[in-house]
Backbone as a printed PyTorch tensor [residue, N CA C, xyz], in Angstrom:
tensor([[[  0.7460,  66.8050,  -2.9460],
         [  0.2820,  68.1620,  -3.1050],
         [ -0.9050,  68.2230,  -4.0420]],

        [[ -1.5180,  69.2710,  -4.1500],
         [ -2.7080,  69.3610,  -4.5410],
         [ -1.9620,  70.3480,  -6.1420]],

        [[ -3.3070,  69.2040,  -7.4040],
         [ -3.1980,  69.5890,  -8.5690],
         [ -3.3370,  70.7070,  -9.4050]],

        [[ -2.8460,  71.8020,  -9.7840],
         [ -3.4050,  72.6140, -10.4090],
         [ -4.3500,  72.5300, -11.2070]],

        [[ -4.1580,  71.9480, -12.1580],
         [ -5.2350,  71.3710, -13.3000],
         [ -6.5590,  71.3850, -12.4830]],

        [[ -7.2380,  70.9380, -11.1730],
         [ -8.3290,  70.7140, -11.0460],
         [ -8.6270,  71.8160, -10.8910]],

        [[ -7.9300,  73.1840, -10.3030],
         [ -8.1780,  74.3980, -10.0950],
         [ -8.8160,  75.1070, -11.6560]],

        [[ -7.9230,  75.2940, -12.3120],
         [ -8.4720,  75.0700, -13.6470],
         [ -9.6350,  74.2820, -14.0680]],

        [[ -9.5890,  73.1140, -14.1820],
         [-10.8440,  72.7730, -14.6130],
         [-12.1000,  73.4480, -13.8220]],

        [[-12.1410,  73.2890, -12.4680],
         [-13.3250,  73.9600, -11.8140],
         [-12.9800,  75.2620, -12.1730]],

        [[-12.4440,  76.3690, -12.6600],
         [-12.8660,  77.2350, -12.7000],
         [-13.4940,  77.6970, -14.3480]],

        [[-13.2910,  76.7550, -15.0060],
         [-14.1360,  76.3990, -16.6440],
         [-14.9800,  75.8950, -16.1730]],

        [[-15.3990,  75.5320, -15.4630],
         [-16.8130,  74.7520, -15.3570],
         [-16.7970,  73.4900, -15.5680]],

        [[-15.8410,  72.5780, -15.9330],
         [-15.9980,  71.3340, -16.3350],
         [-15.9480,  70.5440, -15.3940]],

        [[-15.8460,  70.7000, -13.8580],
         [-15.4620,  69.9230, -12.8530],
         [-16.1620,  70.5790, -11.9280]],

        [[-17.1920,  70.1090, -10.8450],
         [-17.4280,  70.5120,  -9.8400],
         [-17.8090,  69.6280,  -8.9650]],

        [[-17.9700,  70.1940,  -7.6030],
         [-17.8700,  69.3550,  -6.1580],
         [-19.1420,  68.3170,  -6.1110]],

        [[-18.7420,  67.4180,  -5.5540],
         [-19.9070,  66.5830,  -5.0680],
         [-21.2040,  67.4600,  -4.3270]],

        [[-21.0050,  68.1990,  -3.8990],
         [-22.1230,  68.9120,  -3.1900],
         [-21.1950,  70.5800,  -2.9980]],

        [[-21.7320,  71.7010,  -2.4810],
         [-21.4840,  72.8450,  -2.4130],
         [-19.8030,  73.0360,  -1.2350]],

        [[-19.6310,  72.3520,  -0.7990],
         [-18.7350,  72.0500,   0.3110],
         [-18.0200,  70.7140,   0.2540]],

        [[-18.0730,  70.0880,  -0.2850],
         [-17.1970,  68.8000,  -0.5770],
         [-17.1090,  68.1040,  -2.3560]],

        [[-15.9690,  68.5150,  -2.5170],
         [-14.9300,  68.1080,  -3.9640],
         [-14.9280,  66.3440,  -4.5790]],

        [[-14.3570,  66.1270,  -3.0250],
         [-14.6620,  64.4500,  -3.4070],
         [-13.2300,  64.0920,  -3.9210]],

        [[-12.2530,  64.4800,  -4.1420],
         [-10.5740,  64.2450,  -5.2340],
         [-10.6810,  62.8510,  -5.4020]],

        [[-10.9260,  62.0650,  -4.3990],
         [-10.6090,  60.6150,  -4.3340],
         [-11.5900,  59.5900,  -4.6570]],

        [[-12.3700,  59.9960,  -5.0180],
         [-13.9100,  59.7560,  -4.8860],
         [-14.1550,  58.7530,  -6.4310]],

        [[-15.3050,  58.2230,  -7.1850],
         [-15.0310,  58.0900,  -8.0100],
         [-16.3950,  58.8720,  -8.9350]],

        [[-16.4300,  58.2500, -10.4790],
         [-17.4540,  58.9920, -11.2460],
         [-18.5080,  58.0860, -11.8110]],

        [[-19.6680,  58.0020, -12.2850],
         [-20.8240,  57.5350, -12.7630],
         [-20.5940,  57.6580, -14.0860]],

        [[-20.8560,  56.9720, -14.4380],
         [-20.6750,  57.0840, -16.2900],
         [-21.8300,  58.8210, -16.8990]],

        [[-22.4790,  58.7120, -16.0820],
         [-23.3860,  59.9240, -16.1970],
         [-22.8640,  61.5420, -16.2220]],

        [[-22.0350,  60.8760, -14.9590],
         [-20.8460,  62.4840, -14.3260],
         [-19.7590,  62.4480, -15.3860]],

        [[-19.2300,  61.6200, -16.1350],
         [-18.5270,  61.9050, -16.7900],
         [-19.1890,  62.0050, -17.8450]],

        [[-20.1590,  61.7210, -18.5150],
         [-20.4890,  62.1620, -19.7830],
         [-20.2710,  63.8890, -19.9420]],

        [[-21.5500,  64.2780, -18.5700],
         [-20.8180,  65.7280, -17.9280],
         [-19.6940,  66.5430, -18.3350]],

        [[-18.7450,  65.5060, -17.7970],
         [-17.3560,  66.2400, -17.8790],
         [-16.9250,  66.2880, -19.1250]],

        [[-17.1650,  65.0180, -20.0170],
         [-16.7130,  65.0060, -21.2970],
         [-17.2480,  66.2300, -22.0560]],

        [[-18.6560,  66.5280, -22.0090],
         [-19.4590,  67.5090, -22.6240],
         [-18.4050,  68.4210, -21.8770]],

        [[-18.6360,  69.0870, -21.1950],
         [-18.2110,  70.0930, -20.4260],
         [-16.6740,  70.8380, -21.5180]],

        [[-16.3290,  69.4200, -21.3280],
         [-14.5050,  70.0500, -21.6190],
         [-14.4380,  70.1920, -22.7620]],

        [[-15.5320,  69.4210, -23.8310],
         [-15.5280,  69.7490, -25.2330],
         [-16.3730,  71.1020, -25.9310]],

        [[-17.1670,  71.6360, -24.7050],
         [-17.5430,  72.9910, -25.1110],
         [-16.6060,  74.0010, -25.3400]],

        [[-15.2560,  73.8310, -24.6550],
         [-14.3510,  74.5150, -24.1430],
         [-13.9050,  74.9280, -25.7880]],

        [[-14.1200,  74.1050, -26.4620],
         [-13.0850,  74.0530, -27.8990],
         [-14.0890,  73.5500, -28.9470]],

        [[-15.5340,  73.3200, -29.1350],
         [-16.2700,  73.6560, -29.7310],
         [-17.4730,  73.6200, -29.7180]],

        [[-18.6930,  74.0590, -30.9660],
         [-19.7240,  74.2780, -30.4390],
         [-20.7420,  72.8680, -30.4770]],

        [[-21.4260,  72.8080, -29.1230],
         [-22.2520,  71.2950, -28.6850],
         [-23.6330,  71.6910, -28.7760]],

        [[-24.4940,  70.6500, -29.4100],
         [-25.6700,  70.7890, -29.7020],
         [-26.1560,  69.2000, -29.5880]],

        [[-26.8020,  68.8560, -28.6010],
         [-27.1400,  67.5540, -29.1280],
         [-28.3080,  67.8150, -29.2310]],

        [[-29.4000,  66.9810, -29.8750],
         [-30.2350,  67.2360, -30.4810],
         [-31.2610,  66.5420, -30.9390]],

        [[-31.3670,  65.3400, -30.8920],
         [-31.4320,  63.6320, -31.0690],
         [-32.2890,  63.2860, -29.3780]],

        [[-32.6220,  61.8190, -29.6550],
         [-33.6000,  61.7130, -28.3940],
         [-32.7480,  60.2570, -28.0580]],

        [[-32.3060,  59.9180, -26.7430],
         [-31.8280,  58.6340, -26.3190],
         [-32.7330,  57.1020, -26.1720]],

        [[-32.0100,  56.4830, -26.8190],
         [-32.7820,  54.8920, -26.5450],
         [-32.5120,  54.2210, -26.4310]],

        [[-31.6270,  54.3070, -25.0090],
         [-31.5140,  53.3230, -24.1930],
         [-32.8940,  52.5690, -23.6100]],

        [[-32.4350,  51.1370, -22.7050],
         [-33.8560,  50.5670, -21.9160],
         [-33.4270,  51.3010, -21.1890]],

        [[-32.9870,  52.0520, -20.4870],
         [-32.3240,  52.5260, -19.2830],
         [-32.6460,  54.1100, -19.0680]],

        [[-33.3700,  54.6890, -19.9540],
         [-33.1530,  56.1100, -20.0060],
         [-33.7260,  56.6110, -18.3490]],

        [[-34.8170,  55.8530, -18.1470],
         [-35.7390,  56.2880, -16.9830],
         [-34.5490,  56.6460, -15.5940]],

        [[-33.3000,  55.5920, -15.6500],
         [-32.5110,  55.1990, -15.0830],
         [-31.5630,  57.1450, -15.0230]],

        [[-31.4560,  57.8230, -15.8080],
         [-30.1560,  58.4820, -16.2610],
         [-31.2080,  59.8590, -15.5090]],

        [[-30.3970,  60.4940, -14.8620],
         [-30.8060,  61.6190, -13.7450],
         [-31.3430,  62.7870, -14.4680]],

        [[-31.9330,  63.5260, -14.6760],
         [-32.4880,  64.6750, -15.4120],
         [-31.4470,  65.7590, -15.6890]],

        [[-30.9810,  65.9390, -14.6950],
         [-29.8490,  67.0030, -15.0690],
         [-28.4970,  66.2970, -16.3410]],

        [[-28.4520,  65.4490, -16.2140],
         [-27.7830,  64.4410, -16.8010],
         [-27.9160,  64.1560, -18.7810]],

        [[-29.1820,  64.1800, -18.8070],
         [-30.1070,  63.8160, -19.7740],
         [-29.2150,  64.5160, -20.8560]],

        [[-29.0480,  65.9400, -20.9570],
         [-28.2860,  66.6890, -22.5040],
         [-27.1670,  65.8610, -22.3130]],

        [[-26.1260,  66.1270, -21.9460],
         [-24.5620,  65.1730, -21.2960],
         [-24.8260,  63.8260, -21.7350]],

        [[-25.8480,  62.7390, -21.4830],
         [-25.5590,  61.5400, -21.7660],
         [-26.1010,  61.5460, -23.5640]],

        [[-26.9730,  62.2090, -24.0140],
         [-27.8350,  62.5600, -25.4100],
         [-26.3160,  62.7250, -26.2450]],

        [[-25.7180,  63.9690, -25.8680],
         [-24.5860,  64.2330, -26.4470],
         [-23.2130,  63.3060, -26.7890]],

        [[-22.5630,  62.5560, -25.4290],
         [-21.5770,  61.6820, -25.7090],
         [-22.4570,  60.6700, -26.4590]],

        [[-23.6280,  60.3600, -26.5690],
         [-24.3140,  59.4050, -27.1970],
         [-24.4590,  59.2750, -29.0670]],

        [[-24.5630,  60.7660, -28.9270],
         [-24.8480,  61.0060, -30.5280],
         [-23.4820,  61.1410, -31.2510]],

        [[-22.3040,  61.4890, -30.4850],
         [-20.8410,  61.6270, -30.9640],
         [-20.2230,  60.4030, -31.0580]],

        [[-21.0040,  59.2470, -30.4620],
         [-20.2000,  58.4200, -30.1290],
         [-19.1640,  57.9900, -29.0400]],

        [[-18.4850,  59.0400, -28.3820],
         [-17.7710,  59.4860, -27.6370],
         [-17.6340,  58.5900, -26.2800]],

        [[-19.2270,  58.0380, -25.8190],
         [-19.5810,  57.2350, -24.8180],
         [-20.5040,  56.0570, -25.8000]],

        [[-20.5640,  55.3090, -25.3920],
         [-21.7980,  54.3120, -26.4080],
         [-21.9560,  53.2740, -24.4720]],

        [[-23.5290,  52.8180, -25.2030],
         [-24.0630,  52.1250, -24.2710],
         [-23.2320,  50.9470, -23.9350]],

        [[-23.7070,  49.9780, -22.9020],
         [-23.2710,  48.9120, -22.6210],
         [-23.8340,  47.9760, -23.3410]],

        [[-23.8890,  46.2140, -22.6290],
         [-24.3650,  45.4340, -22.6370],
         [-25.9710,  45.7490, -23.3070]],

        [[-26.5670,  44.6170, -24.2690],
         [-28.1150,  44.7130, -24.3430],
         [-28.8590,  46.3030, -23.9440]],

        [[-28.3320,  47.4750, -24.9700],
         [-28.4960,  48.6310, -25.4410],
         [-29.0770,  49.5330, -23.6320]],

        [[-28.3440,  49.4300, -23.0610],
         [-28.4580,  50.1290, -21.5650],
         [-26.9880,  51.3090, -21.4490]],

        [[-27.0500,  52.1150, -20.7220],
         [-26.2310,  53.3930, -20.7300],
         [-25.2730,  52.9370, -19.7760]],

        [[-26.2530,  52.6480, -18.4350],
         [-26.1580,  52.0450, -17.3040],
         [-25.1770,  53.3830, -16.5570]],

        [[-26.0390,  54.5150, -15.9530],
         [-25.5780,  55.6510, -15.6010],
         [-25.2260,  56.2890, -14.4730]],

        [[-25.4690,  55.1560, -13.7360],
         [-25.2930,  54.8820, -12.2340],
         [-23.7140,  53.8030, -11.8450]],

        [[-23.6550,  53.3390, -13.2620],
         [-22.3280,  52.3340, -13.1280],
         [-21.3360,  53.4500, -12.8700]],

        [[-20.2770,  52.5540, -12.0720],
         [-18.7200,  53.7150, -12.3980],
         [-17.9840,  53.7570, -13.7900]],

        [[-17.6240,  54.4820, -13.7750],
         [-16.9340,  54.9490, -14.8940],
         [-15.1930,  54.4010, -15.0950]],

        [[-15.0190,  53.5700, -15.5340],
         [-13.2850,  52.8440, -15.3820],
         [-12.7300,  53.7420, -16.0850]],

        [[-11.5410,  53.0860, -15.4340],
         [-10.2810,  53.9070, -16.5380],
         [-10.4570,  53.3070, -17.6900]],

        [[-10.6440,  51.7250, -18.3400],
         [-10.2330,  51.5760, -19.5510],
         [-11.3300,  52.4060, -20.4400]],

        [[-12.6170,  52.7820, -19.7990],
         [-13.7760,  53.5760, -20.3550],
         [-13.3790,  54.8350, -20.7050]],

        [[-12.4640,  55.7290, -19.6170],
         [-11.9620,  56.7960, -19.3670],
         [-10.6610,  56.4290, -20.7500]],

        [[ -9.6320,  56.2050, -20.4910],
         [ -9.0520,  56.1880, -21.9330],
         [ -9.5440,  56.0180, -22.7180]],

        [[-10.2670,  55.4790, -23.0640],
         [-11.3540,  54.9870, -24.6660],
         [-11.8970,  56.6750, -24.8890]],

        [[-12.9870,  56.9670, -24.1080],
         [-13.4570,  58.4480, -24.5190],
         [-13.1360,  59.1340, -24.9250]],

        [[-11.4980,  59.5940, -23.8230],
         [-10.9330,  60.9510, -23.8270],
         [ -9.8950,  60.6540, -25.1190]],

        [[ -9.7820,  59.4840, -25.8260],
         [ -8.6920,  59.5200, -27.5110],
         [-10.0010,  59.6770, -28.2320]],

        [[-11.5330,  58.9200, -27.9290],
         [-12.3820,  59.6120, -29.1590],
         [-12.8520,  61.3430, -29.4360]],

        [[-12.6200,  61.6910, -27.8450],
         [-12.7530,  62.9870, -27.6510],
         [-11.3120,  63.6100, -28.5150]],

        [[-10.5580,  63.1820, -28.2160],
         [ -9.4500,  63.8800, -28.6760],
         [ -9.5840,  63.7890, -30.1910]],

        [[-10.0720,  62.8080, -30.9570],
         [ -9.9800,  62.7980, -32.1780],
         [-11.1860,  63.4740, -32.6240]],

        [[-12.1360,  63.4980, -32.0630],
         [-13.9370,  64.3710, -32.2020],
         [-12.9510,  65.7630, -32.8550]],

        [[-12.5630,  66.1400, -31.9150],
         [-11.6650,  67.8820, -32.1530],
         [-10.9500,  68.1290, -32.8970]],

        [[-10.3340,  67.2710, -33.3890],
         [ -9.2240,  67.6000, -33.9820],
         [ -9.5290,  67.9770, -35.6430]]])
């Protein structure tokens, strides 16, 4: 059956479809899309300002819409680059990445 929670999240804004007509549930995320989401869900509960300029080799790499979202988990710490100072924003996003964030996120708030 289908999750409530995502109903919720898309209707905060922190989650939305791959395109205007397709969600994607099964699909996976870009380290980019989740920076996104991370930002997203931490506006929810306080106030985000990033503010700072990224320097990665990779920045050229990280999508424009993208750019505040990756600046932000960047300056919190929240996300940190990879390998030889790259974001790499096109990579997927793992779970062990995904647990790591969402306890620094959790501790960012608290």
């Amino acid at each position: 059956g289908k999750d409530a929670s995502i109903d919720m999240l898309y209707s905060l804004g922190i989650v939305n479809g791959k395109s205007d007509t397709h969600f994607d549930p099964e699909g996976t995320l870009t380290r980019e899309e989740a920076a996104t989401v991370i930002t997203r869900a931490a506006e929810q509960f306080a106030f985000i300002n990033a503010k700072g300029s990224i320097s990665y080799k990779d920045n050229s790499s990280i999508s424009s819409w993208a750019e505040y979202y990756v600046r932000w988990v960047s300056e919190t710490g929240l996300m940190t680059g990879t390998d030889e100072n790259k974001f790499d924003p096109q990579a997927y996003y793992t779970v062990e990445q995904a647990i790591t964030t969402v306890n620094r996120l959790f501790n960012y708030l608290q």
